[in-house]
N, CA, C and O atoms as a Tripos MOL2 file, in Angstrom:
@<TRIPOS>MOLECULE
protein
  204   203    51     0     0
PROTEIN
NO_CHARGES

@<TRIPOS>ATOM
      1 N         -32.7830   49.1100  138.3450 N.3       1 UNK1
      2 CA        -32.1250   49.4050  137.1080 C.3       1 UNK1
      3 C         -31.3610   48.1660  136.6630 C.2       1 UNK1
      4 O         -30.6140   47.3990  137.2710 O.2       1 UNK1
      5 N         -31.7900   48.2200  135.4020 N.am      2 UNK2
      6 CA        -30.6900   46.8290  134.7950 C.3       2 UNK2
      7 C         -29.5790   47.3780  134.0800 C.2       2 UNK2
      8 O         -29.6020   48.3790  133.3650 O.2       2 UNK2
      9 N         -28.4180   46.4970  134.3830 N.am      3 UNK3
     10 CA        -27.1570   46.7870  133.2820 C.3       3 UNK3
     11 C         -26.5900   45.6330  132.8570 C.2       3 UNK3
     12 O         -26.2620   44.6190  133.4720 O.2       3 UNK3
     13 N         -26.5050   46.0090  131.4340 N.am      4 UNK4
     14 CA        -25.6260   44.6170  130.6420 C.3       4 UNK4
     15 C         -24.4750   45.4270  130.4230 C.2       4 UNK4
     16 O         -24.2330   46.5700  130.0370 O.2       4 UNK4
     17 N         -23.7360   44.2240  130.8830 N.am      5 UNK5
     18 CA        -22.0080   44.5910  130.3950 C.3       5 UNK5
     19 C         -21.6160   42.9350  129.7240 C.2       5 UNK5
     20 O         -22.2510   41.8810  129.7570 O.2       5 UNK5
     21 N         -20.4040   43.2660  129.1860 N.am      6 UNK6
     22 CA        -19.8610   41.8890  128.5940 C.3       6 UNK6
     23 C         -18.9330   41.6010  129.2730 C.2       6 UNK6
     24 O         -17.9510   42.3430  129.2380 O.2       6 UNK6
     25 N         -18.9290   40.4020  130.1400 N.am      7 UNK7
     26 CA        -17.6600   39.9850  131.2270 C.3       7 UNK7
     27 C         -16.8160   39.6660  130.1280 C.2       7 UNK7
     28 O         -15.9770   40.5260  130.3990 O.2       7 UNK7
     29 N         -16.3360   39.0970  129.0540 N.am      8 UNK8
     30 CA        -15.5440   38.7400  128.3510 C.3       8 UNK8
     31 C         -14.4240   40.7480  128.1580 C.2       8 UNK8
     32 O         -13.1940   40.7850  128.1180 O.2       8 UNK8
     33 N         -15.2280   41.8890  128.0930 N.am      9 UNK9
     34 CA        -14.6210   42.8280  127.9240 C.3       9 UNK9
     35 C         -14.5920   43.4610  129.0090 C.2       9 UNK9
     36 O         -14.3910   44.6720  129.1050 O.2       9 UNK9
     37 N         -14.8810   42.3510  130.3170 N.am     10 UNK10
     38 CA        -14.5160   43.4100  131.5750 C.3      10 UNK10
     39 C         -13.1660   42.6240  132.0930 C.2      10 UNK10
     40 O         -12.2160   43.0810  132.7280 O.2      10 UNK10
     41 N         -13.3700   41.4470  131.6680 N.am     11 UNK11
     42 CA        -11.9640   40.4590  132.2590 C.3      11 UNK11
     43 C         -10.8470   40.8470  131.0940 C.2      11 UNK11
     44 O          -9.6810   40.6700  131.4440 O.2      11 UNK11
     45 N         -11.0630   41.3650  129.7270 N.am     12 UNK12
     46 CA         -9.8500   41.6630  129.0440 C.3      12 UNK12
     47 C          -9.2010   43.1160  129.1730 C.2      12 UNK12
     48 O          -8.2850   43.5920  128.5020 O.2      12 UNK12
     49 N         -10.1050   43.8360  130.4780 N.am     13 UNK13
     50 CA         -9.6710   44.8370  130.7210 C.3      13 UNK13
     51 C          -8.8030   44.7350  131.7040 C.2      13 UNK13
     52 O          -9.1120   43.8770  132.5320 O.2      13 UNK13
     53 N          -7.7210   45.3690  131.9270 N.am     14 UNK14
     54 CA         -6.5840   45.4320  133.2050 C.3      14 UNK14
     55 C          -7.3620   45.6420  134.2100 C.2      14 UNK14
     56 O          -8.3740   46.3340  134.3130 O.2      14 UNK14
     57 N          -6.5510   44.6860  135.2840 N.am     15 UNK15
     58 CA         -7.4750   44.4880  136.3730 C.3      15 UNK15
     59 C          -7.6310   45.9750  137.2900 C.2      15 UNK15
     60 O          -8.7070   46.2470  137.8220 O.2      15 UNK15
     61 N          -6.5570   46.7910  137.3880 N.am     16 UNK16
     62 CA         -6.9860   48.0330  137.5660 C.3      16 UNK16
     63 C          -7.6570   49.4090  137.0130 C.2      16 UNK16
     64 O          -7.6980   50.5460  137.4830 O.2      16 UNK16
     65 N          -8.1770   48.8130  135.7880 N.am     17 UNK17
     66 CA         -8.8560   49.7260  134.7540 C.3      17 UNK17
     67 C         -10.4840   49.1810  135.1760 C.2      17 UNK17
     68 O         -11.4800   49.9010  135.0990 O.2      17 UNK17
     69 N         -10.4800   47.9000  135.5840 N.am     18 UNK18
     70 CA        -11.5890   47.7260  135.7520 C.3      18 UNK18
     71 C         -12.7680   48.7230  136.2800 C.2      18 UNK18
     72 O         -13.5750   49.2490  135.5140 O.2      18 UNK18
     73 N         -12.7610   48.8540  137.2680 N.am     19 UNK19
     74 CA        -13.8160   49.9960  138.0560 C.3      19 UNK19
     75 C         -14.2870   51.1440  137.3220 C.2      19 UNK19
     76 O         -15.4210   51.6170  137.2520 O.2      19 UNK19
     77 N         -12.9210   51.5970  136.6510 N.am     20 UNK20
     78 CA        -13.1670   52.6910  135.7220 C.3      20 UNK20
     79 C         -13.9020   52.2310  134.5250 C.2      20 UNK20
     80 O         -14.9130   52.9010  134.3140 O.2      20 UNK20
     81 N         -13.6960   51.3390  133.7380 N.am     21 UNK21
     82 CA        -14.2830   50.5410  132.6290 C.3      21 UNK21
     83 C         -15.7260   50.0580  132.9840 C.2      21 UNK21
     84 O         -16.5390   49.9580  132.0650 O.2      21 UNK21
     85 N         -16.0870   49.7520  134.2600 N.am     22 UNK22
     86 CA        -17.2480   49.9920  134.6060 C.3      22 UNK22
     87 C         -17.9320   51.6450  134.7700 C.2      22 UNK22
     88 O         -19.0320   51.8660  134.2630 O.2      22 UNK22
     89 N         -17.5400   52.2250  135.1590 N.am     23 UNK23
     90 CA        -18.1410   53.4120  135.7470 C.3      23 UNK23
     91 C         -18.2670   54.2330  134.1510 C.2      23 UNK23
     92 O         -19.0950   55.1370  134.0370 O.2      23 UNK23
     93 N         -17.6520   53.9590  133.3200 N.am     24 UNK24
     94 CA        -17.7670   54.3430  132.0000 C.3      24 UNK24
     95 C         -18.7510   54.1290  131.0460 C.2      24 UNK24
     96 O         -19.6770   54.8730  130.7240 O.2      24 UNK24
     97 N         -18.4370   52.9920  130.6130 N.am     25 UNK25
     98 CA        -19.5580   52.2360  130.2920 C.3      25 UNK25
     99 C         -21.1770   51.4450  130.9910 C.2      25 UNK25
    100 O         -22.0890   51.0000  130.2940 O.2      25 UNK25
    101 N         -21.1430   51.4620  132.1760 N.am     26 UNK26
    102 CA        -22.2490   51.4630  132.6880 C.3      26 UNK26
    103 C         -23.0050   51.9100  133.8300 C.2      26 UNK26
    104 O         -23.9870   51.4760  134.4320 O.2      26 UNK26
    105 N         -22.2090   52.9600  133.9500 N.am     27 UNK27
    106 CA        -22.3950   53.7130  135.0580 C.3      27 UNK27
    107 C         -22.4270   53.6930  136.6970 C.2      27 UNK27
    108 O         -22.6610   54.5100  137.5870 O.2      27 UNK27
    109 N         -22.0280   52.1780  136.5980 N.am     28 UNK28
    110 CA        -21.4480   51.4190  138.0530 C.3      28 UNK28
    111 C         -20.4410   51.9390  138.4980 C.2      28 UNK28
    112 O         -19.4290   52.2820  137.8860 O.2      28 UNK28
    113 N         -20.7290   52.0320  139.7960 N.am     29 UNK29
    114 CA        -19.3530   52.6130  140.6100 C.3      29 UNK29
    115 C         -19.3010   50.9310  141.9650 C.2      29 UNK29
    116 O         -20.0420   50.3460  142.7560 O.2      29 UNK29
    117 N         -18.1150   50.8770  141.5080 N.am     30 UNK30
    118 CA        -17.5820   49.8950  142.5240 C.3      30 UNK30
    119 C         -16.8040   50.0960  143.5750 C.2      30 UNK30
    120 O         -15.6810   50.4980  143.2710 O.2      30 UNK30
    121 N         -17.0280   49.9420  144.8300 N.am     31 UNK31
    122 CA        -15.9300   50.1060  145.8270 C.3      31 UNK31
    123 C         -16.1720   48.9060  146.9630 C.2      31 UNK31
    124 O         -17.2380   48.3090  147.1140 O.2      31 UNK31
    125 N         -14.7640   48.6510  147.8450 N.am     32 UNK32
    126 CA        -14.8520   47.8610  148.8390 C.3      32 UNK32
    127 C         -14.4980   46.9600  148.7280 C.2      32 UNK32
    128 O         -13.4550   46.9930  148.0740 O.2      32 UNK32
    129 N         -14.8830   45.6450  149.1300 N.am     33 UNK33
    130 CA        -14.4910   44.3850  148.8680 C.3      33 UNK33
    131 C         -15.2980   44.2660  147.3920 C.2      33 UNK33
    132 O         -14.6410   43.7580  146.4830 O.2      33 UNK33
    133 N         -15.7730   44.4150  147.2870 N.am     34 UNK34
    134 CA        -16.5310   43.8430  145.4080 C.3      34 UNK34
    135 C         -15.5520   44.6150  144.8210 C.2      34 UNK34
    136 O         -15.5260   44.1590  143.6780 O.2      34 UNK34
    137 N         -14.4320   45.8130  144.8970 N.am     35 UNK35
    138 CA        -13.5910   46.4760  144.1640 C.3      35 UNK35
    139 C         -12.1210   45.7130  144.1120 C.2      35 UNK35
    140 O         -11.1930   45.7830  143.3060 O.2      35 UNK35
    141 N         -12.3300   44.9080  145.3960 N.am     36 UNK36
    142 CA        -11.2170   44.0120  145.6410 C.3      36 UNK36
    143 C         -11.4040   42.8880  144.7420 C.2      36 UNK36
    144 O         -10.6690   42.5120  143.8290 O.2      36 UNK36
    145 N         -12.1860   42.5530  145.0320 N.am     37 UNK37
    146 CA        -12.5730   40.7640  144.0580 C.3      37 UNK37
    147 C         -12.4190   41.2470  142.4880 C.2      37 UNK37
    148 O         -11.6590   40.7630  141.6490 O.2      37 UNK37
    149 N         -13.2000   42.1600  142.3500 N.am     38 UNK38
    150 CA        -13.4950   42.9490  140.4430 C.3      38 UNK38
    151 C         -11.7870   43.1800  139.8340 C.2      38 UNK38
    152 O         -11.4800   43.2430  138.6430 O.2      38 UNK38
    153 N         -10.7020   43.2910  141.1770 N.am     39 UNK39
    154 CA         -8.7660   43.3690  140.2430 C.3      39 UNK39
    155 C          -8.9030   41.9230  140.7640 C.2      39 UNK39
    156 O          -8.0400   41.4880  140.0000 O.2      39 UNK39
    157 N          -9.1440   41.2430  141.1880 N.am     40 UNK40
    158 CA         -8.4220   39.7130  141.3980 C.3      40 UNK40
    159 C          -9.0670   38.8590  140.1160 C.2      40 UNK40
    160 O          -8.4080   37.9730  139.5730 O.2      40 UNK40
    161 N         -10.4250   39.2080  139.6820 N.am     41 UNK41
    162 CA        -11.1840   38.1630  139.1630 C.3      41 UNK41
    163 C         -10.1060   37.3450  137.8750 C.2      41 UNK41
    164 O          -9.2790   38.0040  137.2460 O.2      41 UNK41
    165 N         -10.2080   36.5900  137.7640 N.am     42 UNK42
    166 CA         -9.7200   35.7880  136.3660 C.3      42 UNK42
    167 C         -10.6760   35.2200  135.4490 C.2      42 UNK42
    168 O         -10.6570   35.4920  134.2480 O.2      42 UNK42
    169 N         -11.6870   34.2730  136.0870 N.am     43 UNK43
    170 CA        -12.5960   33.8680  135.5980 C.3      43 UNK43
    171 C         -14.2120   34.7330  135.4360 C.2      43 UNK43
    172 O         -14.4900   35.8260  135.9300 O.2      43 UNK43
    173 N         -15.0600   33.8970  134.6380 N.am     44 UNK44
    174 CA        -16.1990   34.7300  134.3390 C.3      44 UNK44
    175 C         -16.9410   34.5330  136.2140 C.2      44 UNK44
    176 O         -17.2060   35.4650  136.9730 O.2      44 UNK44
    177 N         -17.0750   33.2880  136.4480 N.am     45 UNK45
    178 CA        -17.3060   33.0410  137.7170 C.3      45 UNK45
    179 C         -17.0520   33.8030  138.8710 C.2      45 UNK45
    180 O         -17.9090   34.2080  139.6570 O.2      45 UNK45
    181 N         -15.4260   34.0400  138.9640 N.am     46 UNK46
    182 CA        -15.1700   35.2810  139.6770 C.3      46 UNK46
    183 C         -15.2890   36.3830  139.4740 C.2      46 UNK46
    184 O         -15.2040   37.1620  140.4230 O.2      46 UNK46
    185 N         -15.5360   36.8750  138.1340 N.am     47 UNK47
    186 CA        -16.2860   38.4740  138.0870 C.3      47 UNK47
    187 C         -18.1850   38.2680  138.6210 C.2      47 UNK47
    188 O         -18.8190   38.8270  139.5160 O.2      47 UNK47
    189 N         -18.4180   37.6750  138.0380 N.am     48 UNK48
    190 CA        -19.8550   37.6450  138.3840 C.3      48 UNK48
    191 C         -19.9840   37.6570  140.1240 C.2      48 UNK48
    192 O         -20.7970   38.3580  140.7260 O.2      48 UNK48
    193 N         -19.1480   36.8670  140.6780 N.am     49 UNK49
    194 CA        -19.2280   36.7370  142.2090 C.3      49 UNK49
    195 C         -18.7880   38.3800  142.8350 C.2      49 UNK49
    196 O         -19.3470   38.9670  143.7610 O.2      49 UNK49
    197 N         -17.9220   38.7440  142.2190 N.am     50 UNK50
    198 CA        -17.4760   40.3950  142.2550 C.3      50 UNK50
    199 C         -18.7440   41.6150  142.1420 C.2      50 UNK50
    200 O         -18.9690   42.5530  142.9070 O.2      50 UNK50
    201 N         -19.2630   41.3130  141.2260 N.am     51 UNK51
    202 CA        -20.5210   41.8560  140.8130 C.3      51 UNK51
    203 C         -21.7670   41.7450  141.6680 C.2      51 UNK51
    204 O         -22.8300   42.2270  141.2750 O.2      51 UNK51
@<TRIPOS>BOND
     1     1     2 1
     2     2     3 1
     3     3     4 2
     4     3     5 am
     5     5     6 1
     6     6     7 1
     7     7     8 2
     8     7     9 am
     9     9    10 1
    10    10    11 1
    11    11    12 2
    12    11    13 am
    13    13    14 1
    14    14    15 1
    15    15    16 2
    16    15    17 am
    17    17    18 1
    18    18    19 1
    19    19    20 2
    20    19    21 am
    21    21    22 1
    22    22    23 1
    23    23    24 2
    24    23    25 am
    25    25    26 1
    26    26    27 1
    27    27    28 2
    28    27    29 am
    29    29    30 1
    30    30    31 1
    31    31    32 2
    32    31    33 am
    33    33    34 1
    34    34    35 1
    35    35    36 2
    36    35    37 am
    37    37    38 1
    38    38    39 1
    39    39    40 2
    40    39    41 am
    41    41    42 1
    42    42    43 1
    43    43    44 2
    44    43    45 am
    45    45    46 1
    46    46    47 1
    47    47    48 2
    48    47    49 am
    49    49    50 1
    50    50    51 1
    51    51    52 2
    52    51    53 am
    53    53    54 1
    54    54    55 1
    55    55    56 2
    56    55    57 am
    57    57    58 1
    58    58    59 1
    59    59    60 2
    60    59    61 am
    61    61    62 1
    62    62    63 1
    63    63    64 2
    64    63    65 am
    65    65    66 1
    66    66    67 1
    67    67    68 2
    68    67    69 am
    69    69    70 1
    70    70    71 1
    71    71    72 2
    72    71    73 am
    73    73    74 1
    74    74    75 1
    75    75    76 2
    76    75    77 am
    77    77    78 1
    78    78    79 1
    79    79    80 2
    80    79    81 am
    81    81    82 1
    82    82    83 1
    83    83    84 2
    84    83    85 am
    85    85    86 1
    86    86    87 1
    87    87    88 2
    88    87    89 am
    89    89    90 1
    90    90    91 1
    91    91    92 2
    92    91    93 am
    93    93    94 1
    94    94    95 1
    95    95    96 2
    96    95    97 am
    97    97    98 1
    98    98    99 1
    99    99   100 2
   100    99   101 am
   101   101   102 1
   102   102   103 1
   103   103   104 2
   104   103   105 am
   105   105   106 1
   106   106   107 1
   107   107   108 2
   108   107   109 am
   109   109   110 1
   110   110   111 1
   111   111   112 2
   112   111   113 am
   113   113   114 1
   114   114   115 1
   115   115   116 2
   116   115   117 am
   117   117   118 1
   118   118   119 1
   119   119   120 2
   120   119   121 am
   121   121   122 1
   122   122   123 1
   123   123   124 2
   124   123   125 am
   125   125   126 1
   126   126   127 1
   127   127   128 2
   128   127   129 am
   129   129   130 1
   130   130   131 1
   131   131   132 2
   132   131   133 am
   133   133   134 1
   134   134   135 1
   135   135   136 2
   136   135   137 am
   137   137   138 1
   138   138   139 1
   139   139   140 2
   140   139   141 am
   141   141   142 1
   142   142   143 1
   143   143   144 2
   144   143   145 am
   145   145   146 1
   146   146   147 1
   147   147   148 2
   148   147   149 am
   149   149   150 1
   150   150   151 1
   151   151   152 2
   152   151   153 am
   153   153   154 1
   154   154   155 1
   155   155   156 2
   156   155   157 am
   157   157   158 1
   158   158   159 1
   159   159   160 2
   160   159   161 am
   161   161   162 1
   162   162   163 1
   163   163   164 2
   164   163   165 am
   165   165   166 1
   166   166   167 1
   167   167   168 2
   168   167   169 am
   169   169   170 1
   170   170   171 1
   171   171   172 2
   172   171   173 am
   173   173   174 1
   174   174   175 1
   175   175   176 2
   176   175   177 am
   177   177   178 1
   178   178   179 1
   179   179   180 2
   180   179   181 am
   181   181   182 1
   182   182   183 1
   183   183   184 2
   184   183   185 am
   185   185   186 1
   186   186   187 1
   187   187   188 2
   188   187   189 am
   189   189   190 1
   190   190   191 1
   191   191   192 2
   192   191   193 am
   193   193   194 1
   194   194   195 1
   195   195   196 2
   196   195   197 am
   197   197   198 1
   198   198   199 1
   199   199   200 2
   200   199   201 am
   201   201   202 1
   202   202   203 1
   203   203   204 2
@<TRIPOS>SUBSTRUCTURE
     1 UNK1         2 RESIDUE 1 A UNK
     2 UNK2         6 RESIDUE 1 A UNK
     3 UNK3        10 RESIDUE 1 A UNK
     4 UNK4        14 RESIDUE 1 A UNK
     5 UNK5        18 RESIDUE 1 A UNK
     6 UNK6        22 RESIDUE 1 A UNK
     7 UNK7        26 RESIDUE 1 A UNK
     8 UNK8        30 RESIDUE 1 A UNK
     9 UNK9        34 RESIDUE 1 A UNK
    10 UNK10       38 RESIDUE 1 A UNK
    11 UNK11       42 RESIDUE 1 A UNK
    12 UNK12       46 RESIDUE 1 A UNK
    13 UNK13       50 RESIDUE 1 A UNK
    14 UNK14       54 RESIDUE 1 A UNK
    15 UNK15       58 RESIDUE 1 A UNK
    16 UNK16       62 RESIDUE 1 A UNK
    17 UNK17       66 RESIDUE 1 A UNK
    18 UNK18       70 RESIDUE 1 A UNK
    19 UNK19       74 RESIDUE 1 A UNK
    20 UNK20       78 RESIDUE 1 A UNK
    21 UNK21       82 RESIDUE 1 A UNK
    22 UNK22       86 RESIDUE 1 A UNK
    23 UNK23       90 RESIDUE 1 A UNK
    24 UNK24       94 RESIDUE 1 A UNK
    25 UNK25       98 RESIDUE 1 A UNK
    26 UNK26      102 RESIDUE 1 A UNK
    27 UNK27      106 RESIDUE 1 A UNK
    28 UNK28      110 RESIDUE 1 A UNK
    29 UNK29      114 RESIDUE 1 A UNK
    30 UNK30      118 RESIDUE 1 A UNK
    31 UNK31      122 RESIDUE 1 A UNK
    32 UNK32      126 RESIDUE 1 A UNK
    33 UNK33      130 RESIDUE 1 A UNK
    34 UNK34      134 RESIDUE 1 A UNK
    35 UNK35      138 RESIDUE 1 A UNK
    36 UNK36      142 RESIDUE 1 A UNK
    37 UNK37      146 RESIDUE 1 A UNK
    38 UNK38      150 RESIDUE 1 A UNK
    39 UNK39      154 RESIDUE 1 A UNK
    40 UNK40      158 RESIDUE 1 A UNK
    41 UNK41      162 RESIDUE 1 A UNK
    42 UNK42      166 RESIDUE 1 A UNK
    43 UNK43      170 RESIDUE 1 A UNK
    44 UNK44      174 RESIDUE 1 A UNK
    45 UNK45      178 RESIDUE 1 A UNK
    46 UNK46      182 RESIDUE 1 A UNK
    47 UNK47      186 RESIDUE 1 A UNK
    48 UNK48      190 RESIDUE 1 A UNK
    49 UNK49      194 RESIDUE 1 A UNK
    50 UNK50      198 RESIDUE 1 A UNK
    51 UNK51      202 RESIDUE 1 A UNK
């Protein structure tokens, strides 16, 4: 399955809204260390590495 999301509207989301802002819009559920990295990320680099 493919999913497009826009890192520009996943990094302007609060870093703890994130997961949810995923699981919303693209039906990703994140947990674990990739749930850890996905509240730290700042950059596009570090979300993608999250991902």
């Amino acid at each position: 399955m493919t999913v497009v999301v826009s890192v520009d509207e996943i990094l302007k989301t609060k870093p703890a809204d994130r997961a949810k802002y995923l699981k919303e819009f693209a039906g990703c559920e994140i947990s674990g260390k990739s749930l850890n990295e996905l509240k730290q990320a700042k950059t596009t680099e570090d979300l993608i590495a999250a991902l």
